[in-house]
C-alpha positions as CSV (number, residue, x, y, z in Angstrom):
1,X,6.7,74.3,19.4
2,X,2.9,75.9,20.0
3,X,1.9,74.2,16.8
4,X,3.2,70.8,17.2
5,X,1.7,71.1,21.0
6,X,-1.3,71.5,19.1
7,X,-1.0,69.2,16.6
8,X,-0.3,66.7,18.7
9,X,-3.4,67.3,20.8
10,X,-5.4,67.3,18.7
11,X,-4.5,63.7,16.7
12,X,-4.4,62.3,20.4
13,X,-8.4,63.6,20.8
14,X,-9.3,62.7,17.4
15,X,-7.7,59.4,18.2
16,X,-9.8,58.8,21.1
17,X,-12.6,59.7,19.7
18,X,-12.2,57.2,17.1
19,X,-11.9,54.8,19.8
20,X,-14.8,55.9,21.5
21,X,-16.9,55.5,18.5
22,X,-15.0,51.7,18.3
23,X,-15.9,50.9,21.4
24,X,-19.7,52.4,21.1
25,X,-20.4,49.5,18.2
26,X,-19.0,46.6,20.7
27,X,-20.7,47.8,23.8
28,X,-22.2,45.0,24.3
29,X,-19.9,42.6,23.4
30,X,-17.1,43.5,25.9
31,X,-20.4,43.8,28.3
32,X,-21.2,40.0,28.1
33,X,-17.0,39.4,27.8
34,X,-16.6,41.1,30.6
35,X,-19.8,39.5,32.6
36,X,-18.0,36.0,31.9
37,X,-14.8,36.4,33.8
38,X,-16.9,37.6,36.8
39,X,-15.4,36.3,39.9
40,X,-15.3,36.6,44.0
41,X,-12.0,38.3,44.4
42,X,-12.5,40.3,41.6
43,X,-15.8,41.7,42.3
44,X,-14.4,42.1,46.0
45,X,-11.3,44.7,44.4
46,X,-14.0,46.1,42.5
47,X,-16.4,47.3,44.9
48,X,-13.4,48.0,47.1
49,X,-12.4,50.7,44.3
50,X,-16.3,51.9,43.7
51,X,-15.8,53.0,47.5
52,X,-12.5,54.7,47.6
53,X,-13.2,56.4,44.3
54,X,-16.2,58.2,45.5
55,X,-16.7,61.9,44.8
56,X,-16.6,63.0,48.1
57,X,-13.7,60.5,49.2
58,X,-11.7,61.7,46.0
59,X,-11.9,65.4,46.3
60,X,-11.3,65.7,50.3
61,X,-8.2,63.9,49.8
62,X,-7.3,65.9,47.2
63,X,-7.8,69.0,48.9
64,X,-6.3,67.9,52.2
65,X,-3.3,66.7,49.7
66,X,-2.5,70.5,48.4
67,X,-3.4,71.7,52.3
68,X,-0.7,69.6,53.1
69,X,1.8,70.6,50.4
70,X,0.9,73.9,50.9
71,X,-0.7,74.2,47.1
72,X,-3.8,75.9,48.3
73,X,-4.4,78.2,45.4
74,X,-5.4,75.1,43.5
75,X,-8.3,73.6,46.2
76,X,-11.1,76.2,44.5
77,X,-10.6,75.6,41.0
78,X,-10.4,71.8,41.8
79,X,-14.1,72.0,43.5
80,X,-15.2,74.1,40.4
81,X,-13.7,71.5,38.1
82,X,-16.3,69.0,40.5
83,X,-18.9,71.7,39.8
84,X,-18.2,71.6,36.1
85,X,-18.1,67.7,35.8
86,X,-21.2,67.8,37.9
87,X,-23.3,70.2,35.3
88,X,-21.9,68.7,32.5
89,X,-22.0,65.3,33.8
90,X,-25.8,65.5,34.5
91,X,-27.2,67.7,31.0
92,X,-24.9,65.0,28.9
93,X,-26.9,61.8,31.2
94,X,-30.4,63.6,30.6
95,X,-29.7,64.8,27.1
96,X,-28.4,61.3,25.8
97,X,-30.4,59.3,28.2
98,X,-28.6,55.8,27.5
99,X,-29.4,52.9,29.8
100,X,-27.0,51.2,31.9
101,X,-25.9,48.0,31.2
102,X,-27.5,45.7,34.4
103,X,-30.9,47.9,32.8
104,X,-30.9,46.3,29.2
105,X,-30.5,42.8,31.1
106,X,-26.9,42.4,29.7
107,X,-25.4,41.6,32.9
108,X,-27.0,41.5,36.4
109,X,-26.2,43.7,39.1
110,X,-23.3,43.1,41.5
111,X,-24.8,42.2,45.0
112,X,-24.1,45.1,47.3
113,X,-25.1,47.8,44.5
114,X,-28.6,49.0,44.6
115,X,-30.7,49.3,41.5
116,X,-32.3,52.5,43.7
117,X,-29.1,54.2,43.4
118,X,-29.4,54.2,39.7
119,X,-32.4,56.4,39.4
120,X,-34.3,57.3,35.6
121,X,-32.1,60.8,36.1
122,X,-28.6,58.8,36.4
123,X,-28.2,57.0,32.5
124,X,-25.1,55.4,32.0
125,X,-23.8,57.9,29.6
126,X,-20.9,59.8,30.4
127,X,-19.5,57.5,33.6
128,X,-19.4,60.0,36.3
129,X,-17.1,58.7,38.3
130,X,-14.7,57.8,35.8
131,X,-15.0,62.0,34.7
132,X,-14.3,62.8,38.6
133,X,-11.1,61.1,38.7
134,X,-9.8,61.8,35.3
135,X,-10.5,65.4,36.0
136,X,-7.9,65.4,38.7
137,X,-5.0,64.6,36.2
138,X,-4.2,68.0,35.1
139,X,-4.1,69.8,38.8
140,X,-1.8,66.5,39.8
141,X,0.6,66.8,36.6
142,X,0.8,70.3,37.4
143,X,1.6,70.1,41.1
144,X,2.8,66.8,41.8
145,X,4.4,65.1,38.7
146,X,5.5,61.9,40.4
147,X,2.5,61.2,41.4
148,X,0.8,61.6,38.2
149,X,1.7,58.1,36.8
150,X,0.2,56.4,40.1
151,X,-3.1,58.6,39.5
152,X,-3.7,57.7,36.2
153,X,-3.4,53.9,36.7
154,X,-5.6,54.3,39.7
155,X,-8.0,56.6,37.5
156,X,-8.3,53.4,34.9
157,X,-8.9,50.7,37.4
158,X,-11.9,53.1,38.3
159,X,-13.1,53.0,35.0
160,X,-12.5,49.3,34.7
161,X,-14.6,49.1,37.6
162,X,-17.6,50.7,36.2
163,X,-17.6,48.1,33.4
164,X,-17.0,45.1,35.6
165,X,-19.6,46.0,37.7
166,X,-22.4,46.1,34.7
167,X,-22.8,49.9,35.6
168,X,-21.5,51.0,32.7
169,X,-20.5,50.5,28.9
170,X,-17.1,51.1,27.6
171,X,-17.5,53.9,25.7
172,X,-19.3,55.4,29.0
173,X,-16.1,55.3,30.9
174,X,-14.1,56.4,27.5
175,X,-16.2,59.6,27.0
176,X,-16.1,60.0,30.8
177,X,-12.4,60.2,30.8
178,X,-12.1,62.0,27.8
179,X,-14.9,64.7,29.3
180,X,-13.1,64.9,32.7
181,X,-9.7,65.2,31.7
182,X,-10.7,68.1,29.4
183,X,-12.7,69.6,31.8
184,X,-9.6,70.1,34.6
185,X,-7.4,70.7,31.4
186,X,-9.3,73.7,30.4
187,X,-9.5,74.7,34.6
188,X,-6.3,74.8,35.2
189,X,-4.9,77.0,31.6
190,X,-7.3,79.3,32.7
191,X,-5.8,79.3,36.5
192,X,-2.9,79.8,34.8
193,X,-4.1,82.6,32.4
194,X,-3.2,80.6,29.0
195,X,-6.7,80.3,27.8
């Protein structure tokens, strides 16, 4: 059973790496695609999602969540799965260095979101946010199974957001998801002494 666990893991990755790569060569055509069906309401729902999926709003309400439930072993290594995201996050966004999308003039910049809060330091590749809330999926399948389903959908209207928005490119909130999810995955086998 170890090796089709395995085995299976690892087609899913290699599967969505092949789909990162995809979605690497049409970057900029979903951009524009996505820069035509721009509209009020859903640039409202949008930034509305860019606000409740901020680092600090996700991981309180994480933490008061296993407070609550009385899951407290799992509040430290969820802040040094935000540490880890964090490091990585930032050496992958200086390393690769890839402009964001609003930058290269492919679509302009939701009012409300301020070109000085996209500083030379914070490229567009991985999506940061997108790696926050992915990262959570593991410590919630773990803990609270029912609500796993509800975090994941919430965790790609977050990405979707970063690409409606012009922040970022597809394959930014891809290989933010991917990163994230790997990072809390690897986090909580080692809580649990399997790796």
């Amino acid at each position: 059973m170890k090796f089709s666990y395995k085995r299976k893991f690892i087609l899913l990755y290699a599967f969505v790496i092949f789909i990162l790569f995809l979605a690497f060569y049409f970057d900029n055509q979903i951009t524009s695609l996505v820069f035509l069906i721009r509209n009020g309401i859903l640039t409202d729902f949008f930034m509305g999602i860019t606000f409740v999926s901020s680092i600090l709003i996700i991981f309180l309400f994480l933490t008061i969540l296993f407070i609550k439930e009385n899951k407290r072993r799992w509040i430290l290594p969820l802040w040094a799965t935000l540490v880890f995201d964090i490091i990585i996050g930032f050496l992958l966004k200086i390393t690769i260095q890839r402009h964001r999308p609003f930058e290269l003039g492919l679509v302009s910049l939701i009012n409300g979101l301020e070109k000085s809060s996209y500083y030379v330091w914070n490229f567009s590749f991985p999506s940061f946010q997108t790696m926050m809330v992915f990262s959570a999926i593991p410590f919630l399948s773990k803990e609270f199974p029912k609500f796993k389903y509800a975090w994941i959908a919430f965790a790609c209207v977050v990405a979707l957001s970063r690409v409606y928005l012009g922040v970022h490119f597809l394959s930014d909130v891809i290989a933010g998801a991917l990163i994230g999810y790997l990072i809390g995955w690897f986090v909580v086998r080692k809580v649990e002494g399997k790796w």
